[in-house]
Legacy VTK file of the C-alpha trace (Angstrom):
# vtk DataFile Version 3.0
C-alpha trace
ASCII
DATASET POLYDATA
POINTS 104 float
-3.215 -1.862 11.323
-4.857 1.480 10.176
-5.129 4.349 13.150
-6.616 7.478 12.216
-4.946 10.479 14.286
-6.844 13.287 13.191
-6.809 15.767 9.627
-6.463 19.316 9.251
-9.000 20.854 6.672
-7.130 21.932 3.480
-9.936 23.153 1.305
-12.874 22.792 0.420
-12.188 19.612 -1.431
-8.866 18.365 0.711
-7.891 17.470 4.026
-4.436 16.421 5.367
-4.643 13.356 7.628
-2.602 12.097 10.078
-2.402 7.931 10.364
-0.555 5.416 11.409
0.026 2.683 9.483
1.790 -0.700 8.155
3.470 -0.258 5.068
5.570 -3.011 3.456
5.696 -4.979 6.759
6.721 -1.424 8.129
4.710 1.028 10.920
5.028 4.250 10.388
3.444 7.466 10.678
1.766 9.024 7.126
0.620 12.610 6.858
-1.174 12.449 3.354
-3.391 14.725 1.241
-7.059 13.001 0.970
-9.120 14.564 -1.536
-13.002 14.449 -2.239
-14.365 15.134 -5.438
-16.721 14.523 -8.635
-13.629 13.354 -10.373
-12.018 11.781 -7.546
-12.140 10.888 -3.837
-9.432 9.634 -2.179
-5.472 9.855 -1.224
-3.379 12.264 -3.511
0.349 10.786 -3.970
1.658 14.306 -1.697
2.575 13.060 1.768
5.267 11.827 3.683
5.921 8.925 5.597
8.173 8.592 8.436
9.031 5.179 9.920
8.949 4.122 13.301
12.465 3.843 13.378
12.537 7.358 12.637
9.822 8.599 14.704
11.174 9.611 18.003
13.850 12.166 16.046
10.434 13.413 13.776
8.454 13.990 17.459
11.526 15.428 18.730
11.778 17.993 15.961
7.496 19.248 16.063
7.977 19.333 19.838
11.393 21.768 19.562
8.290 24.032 17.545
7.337 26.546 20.233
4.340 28.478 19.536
6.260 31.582 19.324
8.117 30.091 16.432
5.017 30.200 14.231
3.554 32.912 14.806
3.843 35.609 12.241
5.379 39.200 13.377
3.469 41.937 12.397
5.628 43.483 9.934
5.086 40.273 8.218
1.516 40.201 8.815
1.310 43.622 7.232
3.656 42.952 4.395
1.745 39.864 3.468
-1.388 42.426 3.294
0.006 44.776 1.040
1.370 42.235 -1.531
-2.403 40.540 -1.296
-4.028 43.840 -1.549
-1.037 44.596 -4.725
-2.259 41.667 -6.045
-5.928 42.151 -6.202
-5.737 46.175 -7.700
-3.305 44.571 -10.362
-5.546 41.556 -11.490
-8.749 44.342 -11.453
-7.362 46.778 -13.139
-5.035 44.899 -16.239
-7.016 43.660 -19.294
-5.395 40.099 -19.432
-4.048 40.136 -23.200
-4.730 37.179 -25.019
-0.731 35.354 -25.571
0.356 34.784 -29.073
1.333 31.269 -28.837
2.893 29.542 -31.485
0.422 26.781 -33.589
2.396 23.239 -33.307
LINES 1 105
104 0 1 2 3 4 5 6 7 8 9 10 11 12 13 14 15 16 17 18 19 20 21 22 23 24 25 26 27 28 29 30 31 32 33 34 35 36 37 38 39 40 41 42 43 44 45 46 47 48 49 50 51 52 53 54 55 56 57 58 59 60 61 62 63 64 65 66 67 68 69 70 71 72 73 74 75 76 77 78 79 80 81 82 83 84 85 86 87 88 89 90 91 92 93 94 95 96 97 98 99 100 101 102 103
């Protein structure tokens, strides 16, 4: 038995989607990179799987997530700004040098 929950865009080329599923005789839940492709469309090996065993402590965890929890503060919000905008000047402005790499 296959059940599609739902997927969370990733990219352009990947989503993340939610399932439940029969594994090895085993239901579980599988949250699992799907990607689509010219050189490849399908499931990625990055997921995880969590059993139905182990289920009810995995929706007890998320549920313990209060939206508060994840949102970012705003000196956060404003560091992560600065380093982007560090970023950006720094890759404009540096000629990338070529590496001297040793011939093997």
């Amino acid at each position: 038995m296959e059940k599609d929950i739902g997927k969370i865009n990733k990219n352009e080329q990947s989503d993340i989607i939610v399932r439940i599923d029969d594994f090895g005789g085993q239901r579980g839940l599988t949250i699992r990179e799907f990607v689509t492709s010219e050189r490849y469309t399908g499931f990625t090996k990055a997921g995880v799987r969590i059993s139905s065993t182990d289920f009810p402590k995995f929706k007890e965890m998320i549920n313990s997530i209060s939206d508060d929890d994840m949102k970012e503060s705003e000196a956060e919000e404003k560091e992560q700004k600065t380093l982007d905008n560090e970023k950006e000047s720094t890759e404009k402005s540096e000629p990338k040098e070529k590496e001297d790499l040793p011939d093997y």
